[in-house]
TORRO-640418 format. One line per 2 residues: number of its first residue (from 1); their letters; for each residue x negated, y negated, z negated of C-alpha. Coordinates in nm, 2 decimals. Each point is the difference from the previous one (the first is absolute). Layout:
NUM> a> X/Y/Z  ... .
This chain:
1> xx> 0.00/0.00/0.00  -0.11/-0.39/0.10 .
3> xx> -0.11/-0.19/-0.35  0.28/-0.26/0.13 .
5> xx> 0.25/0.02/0.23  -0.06/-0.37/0.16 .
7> xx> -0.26/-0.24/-0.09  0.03/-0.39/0.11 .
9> xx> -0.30/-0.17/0.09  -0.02/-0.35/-0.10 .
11> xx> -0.22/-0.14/0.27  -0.04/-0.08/0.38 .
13> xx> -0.23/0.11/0.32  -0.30/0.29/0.01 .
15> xx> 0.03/0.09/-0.40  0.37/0.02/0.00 .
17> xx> -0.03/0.24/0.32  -0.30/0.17/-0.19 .
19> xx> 0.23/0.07/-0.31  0.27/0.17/0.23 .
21> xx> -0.25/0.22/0.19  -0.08/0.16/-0.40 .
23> xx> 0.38/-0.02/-0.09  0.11/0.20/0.31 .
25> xx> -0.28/0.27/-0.06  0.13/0.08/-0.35 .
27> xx> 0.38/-0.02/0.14  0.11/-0.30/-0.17 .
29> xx> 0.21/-0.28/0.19  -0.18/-0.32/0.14 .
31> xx> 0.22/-0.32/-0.10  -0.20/-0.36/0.15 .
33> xx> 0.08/-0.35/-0.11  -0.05/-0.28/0.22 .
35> xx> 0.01/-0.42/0.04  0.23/-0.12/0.29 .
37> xx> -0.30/-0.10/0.19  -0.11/0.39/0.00 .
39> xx> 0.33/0.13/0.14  -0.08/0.26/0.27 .
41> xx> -0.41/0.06/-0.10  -0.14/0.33/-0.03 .
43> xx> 0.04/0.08/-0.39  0.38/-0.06/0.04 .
45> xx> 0.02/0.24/0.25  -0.21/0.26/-0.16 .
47> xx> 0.21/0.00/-0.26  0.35/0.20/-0.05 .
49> xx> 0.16/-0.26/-0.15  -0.10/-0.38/-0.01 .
51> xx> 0.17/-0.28/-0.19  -0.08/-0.39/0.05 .
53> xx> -0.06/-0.19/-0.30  -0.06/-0.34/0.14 .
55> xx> -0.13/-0.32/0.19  -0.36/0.01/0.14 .
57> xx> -0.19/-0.15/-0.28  -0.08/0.32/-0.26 .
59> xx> 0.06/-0.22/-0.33  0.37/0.04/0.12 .
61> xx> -0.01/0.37/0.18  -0.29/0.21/-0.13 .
63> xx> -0.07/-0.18/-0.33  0.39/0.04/-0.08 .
65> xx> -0.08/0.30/-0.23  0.38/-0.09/-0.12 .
67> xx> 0.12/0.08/0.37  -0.25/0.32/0.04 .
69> xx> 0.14/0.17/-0.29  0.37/-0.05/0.08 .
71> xx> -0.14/0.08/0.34  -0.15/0.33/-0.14 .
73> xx> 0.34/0.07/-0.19  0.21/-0.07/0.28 .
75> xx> -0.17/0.26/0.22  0.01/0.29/-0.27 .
77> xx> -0.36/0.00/-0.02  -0.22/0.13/-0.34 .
79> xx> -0.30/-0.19/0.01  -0.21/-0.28/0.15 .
81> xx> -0.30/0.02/0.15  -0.16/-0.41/0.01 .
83> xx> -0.30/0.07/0.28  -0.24/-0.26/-0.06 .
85> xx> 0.05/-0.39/-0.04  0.35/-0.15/-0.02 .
87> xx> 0.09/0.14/-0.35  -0.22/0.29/-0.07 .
89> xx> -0.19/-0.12/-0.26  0.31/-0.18/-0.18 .
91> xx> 0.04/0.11/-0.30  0.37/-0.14/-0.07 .
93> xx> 0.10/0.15/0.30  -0.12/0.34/-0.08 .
95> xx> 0.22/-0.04/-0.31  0.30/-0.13/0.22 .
97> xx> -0.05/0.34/0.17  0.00/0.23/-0.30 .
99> xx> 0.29/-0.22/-0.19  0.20/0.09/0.30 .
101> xx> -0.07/0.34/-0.04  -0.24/0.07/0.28 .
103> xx> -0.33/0.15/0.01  -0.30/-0.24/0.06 .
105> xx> -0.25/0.16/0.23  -0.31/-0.17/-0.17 .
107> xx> -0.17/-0.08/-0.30  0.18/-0.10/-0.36 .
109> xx> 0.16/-0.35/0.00  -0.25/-0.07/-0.32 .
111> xx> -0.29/0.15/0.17  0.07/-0.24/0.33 .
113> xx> 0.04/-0.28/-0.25  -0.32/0.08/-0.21 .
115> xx> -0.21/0.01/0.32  0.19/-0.28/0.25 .
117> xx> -0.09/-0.26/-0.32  -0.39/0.03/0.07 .
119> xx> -0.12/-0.15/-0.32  0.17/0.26/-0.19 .
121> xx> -0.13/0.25/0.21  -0.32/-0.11/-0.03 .
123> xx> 0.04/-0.05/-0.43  0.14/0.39/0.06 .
125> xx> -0.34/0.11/0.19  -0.21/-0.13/-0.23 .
127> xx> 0.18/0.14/-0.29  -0.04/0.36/0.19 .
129> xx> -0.33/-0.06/0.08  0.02/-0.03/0.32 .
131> xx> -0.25/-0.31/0.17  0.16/-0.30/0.12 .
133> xx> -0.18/-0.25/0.22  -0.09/-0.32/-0.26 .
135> xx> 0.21/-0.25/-0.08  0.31/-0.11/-0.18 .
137> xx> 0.29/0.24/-0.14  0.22/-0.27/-0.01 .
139> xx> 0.15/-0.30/0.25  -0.12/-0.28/-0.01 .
141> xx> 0.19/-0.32/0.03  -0.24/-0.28/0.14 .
143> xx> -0.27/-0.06/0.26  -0.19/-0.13/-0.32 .
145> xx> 0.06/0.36/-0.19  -0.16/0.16/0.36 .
147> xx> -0.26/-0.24/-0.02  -0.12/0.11/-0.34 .
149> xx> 0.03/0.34/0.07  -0.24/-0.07/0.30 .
151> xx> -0.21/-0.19/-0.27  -0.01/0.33/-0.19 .
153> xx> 0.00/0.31/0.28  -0.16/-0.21/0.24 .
155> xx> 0.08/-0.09/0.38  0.17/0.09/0.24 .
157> xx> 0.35/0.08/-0.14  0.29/0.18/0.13 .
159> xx> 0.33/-0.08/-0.11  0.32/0.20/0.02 .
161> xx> 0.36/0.04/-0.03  0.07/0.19/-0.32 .
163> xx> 0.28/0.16/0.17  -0.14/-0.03/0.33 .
165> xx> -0.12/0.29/0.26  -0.02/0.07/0.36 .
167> xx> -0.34/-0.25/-0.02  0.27/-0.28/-0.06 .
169> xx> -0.04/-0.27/-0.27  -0.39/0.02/0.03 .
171> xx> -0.21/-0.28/0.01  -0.43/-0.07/-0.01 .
173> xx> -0.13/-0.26/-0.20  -0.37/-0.04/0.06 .
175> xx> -0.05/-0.29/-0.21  0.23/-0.25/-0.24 .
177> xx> 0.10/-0.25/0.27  0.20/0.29/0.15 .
179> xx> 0.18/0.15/-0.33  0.26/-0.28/0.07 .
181> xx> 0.09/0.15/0.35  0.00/0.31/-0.04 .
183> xx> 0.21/0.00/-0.35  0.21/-0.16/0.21 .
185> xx> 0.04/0.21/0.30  -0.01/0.30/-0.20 .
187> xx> 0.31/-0.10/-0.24  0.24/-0.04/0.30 .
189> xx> -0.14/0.27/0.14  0.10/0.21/-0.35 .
191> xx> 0.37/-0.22/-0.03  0.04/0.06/0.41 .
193> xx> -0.04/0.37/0.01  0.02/0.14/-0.34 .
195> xx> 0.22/-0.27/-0.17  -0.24/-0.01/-0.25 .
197> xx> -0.26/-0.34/-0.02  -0.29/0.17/-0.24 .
199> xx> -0.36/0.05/0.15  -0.30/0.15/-0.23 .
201> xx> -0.38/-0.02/0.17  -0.22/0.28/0.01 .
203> xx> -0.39/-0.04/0.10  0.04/-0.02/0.38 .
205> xx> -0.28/0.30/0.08  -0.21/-0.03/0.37 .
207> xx> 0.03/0.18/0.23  0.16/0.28/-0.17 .
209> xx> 0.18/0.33/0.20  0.35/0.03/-0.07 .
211> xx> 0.05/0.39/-0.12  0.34/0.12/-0.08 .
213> xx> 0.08/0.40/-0.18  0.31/0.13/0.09 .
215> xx> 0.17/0.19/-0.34  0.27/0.21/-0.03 .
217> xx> 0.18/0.03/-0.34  0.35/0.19/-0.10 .
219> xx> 0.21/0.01/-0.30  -0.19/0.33/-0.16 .
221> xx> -0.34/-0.22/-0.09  -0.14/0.09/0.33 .
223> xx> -0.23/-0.23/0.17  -0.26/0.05/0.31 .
225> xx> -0.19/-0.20/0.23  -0.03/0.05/0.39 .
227> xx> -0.29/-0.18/0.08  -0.09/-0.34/0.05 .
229> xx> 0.05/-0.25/0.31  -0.22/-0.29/0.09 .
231> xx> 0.21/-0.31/0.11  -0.27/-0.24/0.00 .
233> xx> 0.10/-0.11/0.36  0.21/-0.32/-0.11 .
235> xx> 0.06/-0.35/0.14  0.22/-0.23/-0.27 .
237> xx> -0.01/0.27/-0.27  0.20/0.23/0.24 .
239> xx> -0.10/0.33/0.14  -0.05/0.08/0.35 .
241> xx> -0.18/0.33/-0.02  -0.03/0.27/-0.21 .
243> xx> -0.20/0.37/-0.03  -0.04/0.30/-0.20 .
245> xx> -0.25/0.05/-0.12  -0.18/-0.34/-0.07 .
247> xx> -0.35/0.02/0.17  -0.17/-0.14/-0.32 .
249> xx> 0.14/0.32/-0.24  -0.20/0.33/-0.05 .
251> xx> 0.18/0.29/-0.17  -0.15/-0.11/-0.32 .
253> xx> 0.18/-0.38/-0.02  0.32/0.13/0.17 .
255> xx> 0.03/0.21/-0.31  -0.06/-0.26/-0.23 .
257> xx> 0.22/-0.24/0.15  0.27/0.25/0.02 .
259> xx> 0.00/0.07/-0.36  0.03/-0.37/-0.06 .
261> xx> 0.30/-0.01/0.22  0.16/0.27/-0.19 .
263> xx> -0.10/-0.17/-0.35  0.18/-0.32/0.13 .
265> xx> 0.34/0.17/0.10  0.04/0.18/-0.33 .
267> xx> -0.07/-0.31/-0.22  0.30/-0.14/0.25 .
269> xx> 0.24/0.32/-0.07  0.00/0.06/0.35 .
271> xx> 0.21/0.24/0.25  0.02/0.01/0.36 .
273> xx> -0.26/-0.09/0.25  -0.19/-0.34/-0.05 .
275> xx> -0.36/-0.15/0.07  -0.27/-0.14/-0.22 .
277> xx> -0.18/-0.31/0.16  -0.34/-0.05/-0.08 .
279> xx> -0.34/-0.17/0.11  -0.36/0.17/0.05 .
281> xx> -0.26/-0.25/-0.06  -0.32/0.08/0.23 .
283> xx> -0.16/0.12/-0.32  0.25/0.26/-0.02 .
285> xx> 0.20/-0.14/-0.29  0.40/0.07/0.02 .
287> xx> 0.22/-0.23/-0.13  0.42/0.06/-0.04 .
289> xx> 0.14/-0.28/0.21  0.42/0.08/-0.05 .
291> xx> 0.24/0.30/0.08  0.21/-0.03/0.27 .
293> xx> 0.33/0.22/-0.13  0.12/0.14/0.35 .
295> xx> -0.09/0.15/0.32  -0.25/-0.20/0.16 .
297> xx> 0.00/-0.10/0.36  -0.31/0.22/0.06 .
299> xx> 0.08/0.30/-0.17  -0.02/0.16/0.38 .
301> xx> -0.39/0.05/-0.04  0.02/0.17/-0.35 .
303> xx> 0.28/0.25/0.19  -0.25/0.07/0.24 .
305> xx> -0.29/0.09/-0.20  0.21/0.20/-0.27 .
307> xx> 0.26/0.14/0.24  0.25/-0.09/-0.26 .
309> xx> 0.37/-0.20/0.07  -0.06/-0.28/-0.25 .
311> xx> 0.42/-0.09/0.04  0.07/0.34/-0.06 .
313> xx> -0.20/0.03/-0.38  0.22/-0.34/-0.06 .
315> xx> 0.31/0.14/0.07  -0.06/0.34/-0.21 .
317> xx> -0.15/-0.18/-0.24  0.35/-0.27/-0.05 .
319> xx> 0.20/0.34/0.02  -0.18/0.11/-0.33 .
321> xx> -0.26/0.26/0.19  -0.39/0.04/-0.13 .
323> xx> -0.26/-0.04/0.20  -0.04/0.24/0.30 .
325> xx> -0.37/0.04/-0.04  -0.26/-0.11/-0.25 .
327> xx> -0.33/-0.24/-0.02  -0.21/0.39/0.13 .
329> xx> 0.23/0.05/0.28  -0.09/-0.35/0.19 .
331> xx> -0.24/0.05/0.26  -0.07/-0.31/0.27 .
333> xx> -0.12/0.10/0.32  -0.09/-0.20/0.29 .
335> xx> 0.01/-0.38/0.00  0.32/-0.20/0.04 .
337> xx> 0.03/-0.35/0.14  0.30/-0.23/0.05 .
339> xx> 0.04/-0.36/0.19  0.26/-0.22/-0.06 .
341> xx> 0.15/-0.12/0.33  0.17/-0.37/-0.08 .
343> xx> 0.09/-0.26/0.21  -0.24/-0.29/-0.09 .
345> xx> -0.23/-0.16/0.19  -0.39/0.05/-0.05 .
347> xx> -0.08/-0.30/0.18  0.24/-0.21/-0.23 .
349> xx> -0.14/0.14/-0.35  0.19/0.27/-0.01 .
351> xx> 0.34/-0.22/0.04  0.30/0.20/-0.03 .
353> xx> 0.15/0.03/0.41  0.37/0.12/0.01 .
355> xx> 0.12/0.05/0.32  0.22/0.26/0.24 .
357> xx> -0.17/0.31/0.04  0.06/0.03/0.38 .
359> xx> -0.17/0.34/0.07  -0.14/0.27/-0.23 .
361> xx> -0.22/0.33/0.02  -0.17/0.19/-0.27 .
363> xx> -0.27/0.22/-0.01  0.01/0.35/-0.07 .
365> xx> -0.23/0.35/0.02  -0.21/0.17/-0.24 .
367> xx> -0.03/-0.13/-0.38  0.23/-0.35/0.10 .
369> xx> 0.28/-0.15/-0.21  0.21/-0.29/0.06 .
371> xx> 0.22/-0.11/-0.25  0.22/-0.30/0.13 .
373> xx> 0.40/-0.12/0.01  -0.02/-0.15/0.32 .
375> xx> 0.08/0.03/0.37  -0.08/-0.22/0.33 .
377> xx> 0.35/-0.24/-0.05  -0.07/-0.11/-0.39 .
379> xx> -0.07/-0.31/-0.09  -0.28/-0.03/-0.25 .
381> xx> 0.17/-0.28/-0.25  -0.14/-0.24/-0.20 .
383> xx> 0.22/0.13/-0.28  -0.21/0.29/-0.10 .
385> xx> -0.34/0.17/-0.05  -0.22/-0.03/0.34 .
387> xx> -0.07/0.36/0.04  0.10/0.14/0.38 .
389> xx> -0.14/0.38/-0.10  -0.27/0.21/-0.18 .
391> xx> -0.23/0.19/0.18  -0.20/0.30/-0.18 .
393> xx> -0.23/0.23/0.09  -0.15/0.30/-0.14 .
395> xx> -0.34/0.22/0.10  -0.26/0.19/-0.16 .
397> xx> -0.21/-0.28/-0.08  -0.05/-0.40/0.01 .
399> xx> -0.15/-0.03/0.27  0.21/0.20/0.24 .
401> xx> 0.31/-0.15/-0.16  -0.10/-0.39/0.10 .
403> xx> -0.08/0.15/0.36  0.35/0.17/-0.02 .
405> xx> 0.17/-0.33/-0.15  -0.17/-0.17/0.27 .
407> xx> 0.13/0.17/0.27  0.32/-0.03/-0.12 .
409> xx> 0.01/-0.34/-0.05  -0.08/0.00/0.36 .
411> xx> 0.32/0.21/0.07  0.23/-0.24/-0.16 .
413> xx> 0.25/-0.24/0.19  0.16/-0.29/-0.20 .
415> xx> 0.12/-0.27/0.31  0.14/-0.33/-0.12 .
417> xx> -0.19/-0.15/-0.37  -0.40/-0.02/-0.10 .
419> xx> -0.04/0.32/-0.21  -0.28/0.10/-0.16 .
421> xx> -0.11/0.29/0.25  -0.32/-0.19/0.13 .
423> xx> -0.09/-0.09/-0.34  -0.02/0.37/-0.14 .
425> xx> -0.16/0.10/0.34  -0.31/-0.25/-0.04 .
427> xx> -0.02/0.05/-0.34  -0.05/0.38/-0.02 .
429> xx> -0.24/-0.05/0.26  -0.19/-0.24/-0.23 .
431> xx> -0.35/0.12/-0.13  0.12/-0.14/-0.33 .
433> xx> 0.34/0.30/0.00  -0.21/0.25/0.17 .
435> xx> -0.26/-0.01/-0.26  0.27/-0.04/-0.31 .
437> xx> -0.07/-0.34/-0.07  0.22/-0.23/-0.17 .
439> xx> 0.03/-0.19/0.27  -0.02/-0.34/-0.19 .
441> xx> 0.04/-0.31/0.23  0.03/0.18/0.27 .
443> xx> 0.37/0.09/-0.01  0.11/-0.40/0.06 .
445> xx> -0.31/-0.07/0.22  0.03/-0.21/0.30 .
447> xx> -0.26/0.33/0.19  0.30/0.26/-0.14 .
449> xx> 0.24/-0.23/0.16  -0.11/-0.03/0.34 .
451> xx> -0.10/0.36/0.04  0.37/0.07/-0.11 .
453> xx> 0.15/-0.24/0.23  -0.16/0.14/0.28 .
455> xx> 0.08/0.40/-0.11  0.40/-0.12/-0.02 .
457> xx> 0.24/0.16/0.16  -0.02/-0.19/0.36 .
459> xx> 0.38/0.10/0.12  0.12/-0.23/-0.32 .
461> xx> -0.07/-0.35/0.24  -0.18/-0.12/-0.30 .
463> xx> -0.24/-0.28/0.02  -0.41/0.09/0.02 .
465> xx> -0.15/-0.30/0.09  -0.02/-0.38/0.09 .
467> xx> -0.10/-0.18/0.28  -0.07/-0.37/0.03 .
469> xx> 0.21/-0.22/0.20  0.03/-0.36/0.04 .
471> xx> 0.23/-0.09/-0.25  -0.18/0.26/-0.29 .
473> xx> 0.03/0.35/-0.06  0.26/0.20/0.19 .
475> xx> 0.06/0.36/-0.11  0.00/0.26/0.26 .
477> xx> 0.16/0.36/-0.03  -0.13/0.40/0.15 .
479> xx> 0.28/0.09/0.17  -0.05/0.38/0.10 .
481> xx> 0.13/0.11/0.36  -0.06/0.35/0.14 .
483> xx> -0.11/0.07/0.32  -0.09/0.29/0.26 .
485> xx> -0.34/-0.04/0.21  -0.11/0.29/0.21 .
487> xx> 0.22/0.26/-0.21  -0.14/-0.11/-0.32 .
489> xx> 0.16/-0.22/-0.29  -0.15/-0.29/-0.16 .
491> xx> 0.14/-0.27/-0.25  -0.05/-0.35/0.13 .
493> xx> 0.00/-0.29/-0.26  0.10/-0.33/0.10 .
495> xx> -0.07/-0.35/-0.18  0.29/-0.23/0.01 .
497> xx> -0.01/-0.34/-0.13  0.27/-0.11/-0.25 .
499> xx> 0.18/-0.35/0.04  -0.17/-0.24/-0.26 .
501> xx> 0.29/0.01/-0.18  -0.02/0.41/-0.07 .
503> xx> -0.29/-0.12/-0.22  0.09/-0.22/-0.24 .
505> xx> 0.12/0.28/-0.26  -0.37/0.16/0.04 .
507> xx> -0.29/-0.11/-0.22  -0.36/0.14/-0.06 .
509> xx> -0.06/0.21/-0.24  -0.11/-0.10/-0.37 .
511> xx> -0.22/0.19/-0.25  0.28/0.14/-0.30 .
513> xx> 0.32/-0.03/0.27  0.06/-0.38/-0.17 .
515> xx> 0.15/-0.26/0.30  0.25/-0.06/0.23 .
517> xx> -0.02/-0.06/0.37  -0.10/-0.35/0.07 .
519> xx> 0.15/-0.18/0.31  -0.05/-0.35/0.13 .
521> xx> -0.10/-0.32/-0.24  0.00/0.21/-0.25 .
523> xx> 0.34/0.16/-0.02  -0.01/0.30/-0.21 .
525> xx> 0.21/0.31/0.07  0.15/0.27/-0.15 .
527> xx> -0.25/0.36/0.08  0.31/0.26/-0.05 .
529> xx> 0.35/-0.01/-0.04  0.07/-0.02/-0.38 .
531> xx> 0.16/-0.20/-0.31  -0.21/-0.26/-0.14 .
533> xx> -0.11/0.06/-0.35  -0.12/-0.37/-0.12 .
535> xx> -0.08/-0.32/0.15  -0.34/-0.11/-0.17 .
537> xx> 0.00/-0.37/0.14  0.25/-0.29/0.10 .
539> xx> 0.03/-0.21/0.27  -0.29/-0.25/0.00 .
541> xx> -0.21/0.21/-0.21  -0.35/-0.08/0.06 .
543> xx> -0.15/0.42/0.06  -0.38/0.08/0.06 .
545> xx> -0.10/0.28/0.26  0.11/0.33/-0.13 .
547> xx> 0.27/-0.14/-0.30  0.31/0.22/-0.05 .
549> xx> 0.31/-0.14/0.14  0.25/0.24/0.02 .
551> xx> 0.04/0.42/-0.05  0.18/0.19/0.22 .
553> xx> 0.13/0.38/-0.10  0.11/0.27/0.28 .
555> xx> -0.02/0.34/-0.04  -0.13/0.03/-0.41 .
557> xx> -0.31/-0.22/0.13  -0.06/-0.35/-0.12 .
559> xx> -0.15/-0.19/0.26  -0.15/-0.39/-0.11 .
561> xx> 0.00/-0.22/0.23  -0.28/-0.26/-0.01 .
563> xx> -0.10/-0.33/0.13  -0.18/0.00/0.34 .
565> xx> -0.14/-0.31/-0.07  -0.09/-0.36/-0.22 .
567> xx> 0.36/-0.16/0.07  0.34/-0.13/-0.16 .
569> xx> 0.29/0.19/0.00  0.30/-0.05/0.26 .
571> xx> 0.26/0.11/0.09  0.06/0.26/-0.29 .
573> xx> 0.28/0.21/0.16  0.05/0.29/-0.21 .
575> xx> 0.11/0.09/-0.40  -0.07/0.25/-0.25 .
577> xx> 0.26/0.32/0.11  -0.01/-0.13/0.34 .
579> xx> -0.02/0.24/0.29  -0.23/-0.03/0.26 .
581> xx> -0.08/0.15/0.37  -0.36/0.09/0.10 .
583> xx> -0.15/-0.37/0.22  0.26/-0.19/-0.20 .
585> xx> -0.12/-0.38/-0.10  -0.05/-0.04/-0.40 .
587> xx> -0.21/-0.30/0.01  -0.23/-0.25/0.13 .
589> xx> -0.32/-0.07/-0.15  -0.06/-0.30/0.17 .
591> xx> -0.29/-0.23/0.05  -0.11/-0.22/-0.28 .
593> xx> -0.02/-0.27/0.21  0.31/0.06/0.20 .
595> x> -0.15/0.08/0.31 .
C-alpha cells in the first residue's frame, strides 16, 4: 500500500514536476497548485489534478499557505510536499499543515524555526560543539554595532539576514565607511523576503569553497550523511554550479565533515532530508555556515553518486518510516555535476532576462539529466525564480564528467532569452574548473564573459558584438541561415546592424553587475524589467560618478543602479514600488554646468 493516497505539492515549474515523478512511482496521486499567470505550463499538466490559488505575484498565490491548505483539503489529499523556496522552510506554515490535519513532508516546524533564525542556529552549534565561522550570535542593530565588531574580529565583514537564505540578505563590508550601506541593504533585504529586518555579521572568510553535506534523519534517532557537494561556483551569493564530490575533499575530511553534519541535525531534532552549509578555508578548516531544512535545488548530484531518490526518503520518512539504509550502506561512485540554466545575461552582470521561450531542445544520452518545467511557448516571467532547467551529468570520474557536461551543454537549445549555457560552457573549460580551483574573480570577469558570449547559443539572435558607426555604437546580431553548397551543409552567420534606437536599453558591462544602461546626455535607463526597490536621490541632487540612485528588483535579484556620471539629477520619473520595463528612462544625470 502507497504511505498516502494523494500528496499536494505546494510549489511551481521543474521541482513541482520532480515531486510527481517520485509520487507516481510509489502510486500516490499528483495534485499541482498554480498562479494565473502559470495556467497551461508543464507542472499543471503533469499533474492529476491542479487547482489555482491566485494572481501572478506568489505573495498572493504560492505564499498563500492559507489557500494551499484549503487547496490541499479540497482535493482530499493527506499531506504536503513544499519543494524548495516559496514556503518550504516556513515554519508557521508547516504548522498550518499539521493543525489542519495533514502530514508535512519535511522537517519539524521547531526544527525549521530553530535553523531558519540563523543566530539561534549558530548559539545551537556552538552549544553542540559543532564550529561556526566567527562572529556574533546575536543581531545586531546599527552600522555602528558592525563597525565594532569589525573593530574586534577584524575586516572584511559579511552581514546577513537572520532569517535570510538562498544567498539573499547578504552584504560585504570591507571597511567602516561601508557598514552604513550594507546594514542598509541587507535589512530590506531580510523585511523584503523573510519579513524579518535582523542581520548578525560573521568574519567574511576569503576566498573560501562553499561545501554542503547532505543528511538524512527520521523519527527513530536515525541520522546519515550522503556525501558532501562543492557549490563554490557563485555570483551574488547564489549558486550556479554544483558537484559531488568536492575536488578539495579526500576520504579522510569527507568523513569528518559528515559527522559534523550529522552532529548539527541532531542538536536541531531533525527528520527528513536537509543540508548543512559550510565553508573550507584553504587551510582546511570547516566551519558550519546554516542548515537549509528542505530539498535543495541540487540534490540531483548527490542522487547520482548514491543512486538513492532523495524525494522518496522524504516522503517515507513524513509517513513515519525509518531510514532505508544506514551511514555503512552509502557508497558514492563516479562524479556528479549539475549547471543551472537561467535566463540572465552574462554580458549584463548576470541580470535577470525574462522573455518567451520560442524554441527548445534538450540533451540527452548516456549519464544526462535534465530537470526543467518548461517547453518552447512559456514565457519566462519576471514574477519568479530565473531558472529555465537543470542539467546533470554523471560518469566514472571528474574529469570525464566535465567532458560529458560539456558536450551536453553543446546539445541544448533554449531560442528566445540570454541563458546561461555559454557561461557554464566557458567556464568548465577554464583552467581554473579543470584543475578544481575556486575560481575566485574569475566567475564575473570581463575574459569569462566574452568567451561565454561567443560560446552562446547562436540561433537565439542574441547580440555578440559592436560595431562603430557614425552616430556611436550600433549593436549588431549573428543571425544563423543554413545553406547547401556542393551537397554539403554549412551554417552561415550574418551581422546585421540594429537601428540606433535598438541600443539605447544596452549598456557595458560593470564589475559586481551595479548600473543601468546609459543613453544620451546622460539619461539613465532601467537594465531589466522589474519593481523598483528605493529611490536613493531626488531631483536636483548633486551625485558623484558611481553614487547609488535607485535599486531595481526582478527575478529575487536586487540590481543598483548607479550614477554614470558627476551630474544633477533630472527628470526623476520613477517611485519606490514602481514597475519598470528593461530601456525604460529613470533619470537624468545631467551636466553640472547645464550643457
Amino acid at each position: 500500500m502507497p504511505p498516502f493516497s494523494k500528496v499536494l505539492v505546494a510549489n511551481r515549474g521543474e521541482i513541482a514536476i520532480r515531486v510527481f515523478r517520485t509520487l507516481r512511482e510509489l502510486g500516490i496521486g499528483c495534485v499541482a497548485v498554480y498562479s494565473e499567470v502559470d495556467r497551461g505550463r508543464a507542472h499543471v499538466r503533469a499533474a492529476d489534478e491542479a487547482y489555482l490559488v491566485g494572481p501572478g505575484p506568489a505573495a498572493e498565490s504560492y505564499l498563500r499557505g492559507d489557500i494551499i491548505v484549503e487547496t490541499a483539503l479540497r482535493a482530499g489529499a493527506e499531506a504536503i510536499h513544499p519543494g524548495y523556496g516559496f514556503l518550504a522552510e516556513n515554519a508557521a506554515f508547516a504548522r498550518l499543515v499539521e493543525e489542519a490535519g495533514l502530514t508535512w513532508v519535511g522537517p519539524p516546524p521547531d526544527a525549521i524555526e530553530l535553523m531558519g533564525t540563523k543566530t539561534a542556529a549558530r548559539r545551537i552549534m556552538q552549544e553542540a560543539g559543532v564550529p561556526i565561522v566567527p562572529g556574533a550570535v546575536d543581531p545586531v542593530g546599527s552600522p555602528a554595532e558592525v563597525n565594532a565588531l569589525g573593530d574586534e574580529i577584524g575586516y572584511p565583514l559579511i552581514l546577513k539576514a537572520a532569517a535570510g537564505g538562498g544567498g539573499k540578505g547578504m552584504e560585504i563590508v570591507r571597511g567602516p565607511d561601508e557598514a552604513e550601506r550594507a546594514f542598509e541593504a541587507a535589512t530590506r533585504q531580510g523585511e523584503k523576503y523573510f519579513a524579518d529586518p535582523a542581520v548578525y555579521v560573521e568574519r567574511y572568510l576569503e576566498d573560501p569553497r562553499h561545501v554542503e553535506v547532505q543528511v538524512l534523519a527520521d523519527a527513530y534517532g536515525n541520522a546519515i550523511h550522503l556525501g558532501e557537494r562543492d557549490c563554490t561556483i557563485q555570483r551574488r551569493h547564489q549558486k550556479l554550479v554544483e558537484e559531488t564530490p568536492s575536488p578539495a575533499v579526500d576520504d579522510a575530511l569527507r568523513a569528518r565533515i559528515g559527522q559534523i553534519a550529522v552532529d548539527a541535525a541532531r542538536a536541531a531534532g531533525y527528520r527528513s532530508a536537509g543540508t548543512v552549509e559550510g565553508l573550507l578555508t584553504p587551510e582546511g578548516e570547516y566551519f558550519f555556515m546554516e542548515m537549509n531544512t528542505r530539498i535543495q535545488v541540487e540534490h540531483t548530484v548527490t542522487e547520482a553518486v548514491t543512486g538513492l531518490d532523495l524525494v522518496r526518503e522524504q516522503i517515507l520518512v513524513a509517513a513515519g518510516e525509518p531510514l532505508s539504509l544506514a551511514q555503512q550502506d552509502v557508497v558514492l561512485r563516479g562524479h556528479a555535476i549539475e549547471c543551472r540554466i537561467n535566463a540572465e545575461d552574462v554580458a549584463k552582470g548576470f541580470l535577470p532576462a525574462p522573455g518567451r521561450i520560442t524554441a527548445y531542445r534538450e540533451p540527452a544520452g548516456p549519464g544526462v539529466r535534465v530537470d526543467s518545467g518548461v517547453e518552447a511557448g512559456d514565457e519566462v516571467s519576471g514574477l519568479y525564480d530565473p531558472m529555465i532547467a537543470k542539467l546533470i551529468v554523471h560518469d566514472v570520474d571528474r574529469e570525464r564528467a566535465i567532458a560529458r557536461m560539456l558536450r551536453a551543454l553543446a546539445e541544448f537549445r533554449i531560442e528566445g532569452p540570454r541563458t546561461l549555457l555559454g557561461f557554464h560552457r566557458a567556464l568548465l573549460e577554464h583552467p581554473c574548473f579543470v584543475c578544481g580551483e575556486t575560481c575566485e574573480g574569475v566567475v564575473e570577469s570581463e575574459e569569462l564573459a566574452k568567451r561565454a558570449d561567443e560560446l552562446e547559443e547562436p540561433f537565439s539572435h542574441k547580440t555578440t558584438s559592436m560595431t562603430r558607426g557614425p552616430d556611436g555604437v550600433l549593436p549588431t546580431v549573428p543571425r544563423i541561415v543554413g545553406v547547401e553548397v556542393d551537397g554539403r551543409s554549412f551554417d552561415v552567420r550574418l551581422h546585421v546592424t540594429e537601428p540606433p534606437w535598438a541600443g539605447l536599453g544596452r549598456r557595458r558591462r560593470e564589475r559586481g553587475g551595479s548600473g543601468a544602461a546609459v543613453g544620451a546626455n546622460g539619461a539613465v535607463l532601467s537594465p531589466m524589467q522589474g519593481t523598483v526597490l528605493k529611490v536613493a536621490v531626488a531631483e536636483g541632487d548633486a551625485v558623484d560618478a558611481g553614487q547609488l540612485l535607485l535599486v531595481v528588483e526582478a527575478m529575487k535579484m536586487e540590481n543598483e543602479i548607479v550614477a554614470p556620471r558627476v551630474g544633477v539629477v533630472r527628470e526623476l520619473a520613477v517611485t519606490p514600488g514602481a514597475g519598470v520595463t528593461s530601456g525604460q528612462l529613470l533619470c537624468l544625470v545631467a551636466d553640472p554646468d547645464g550643457e
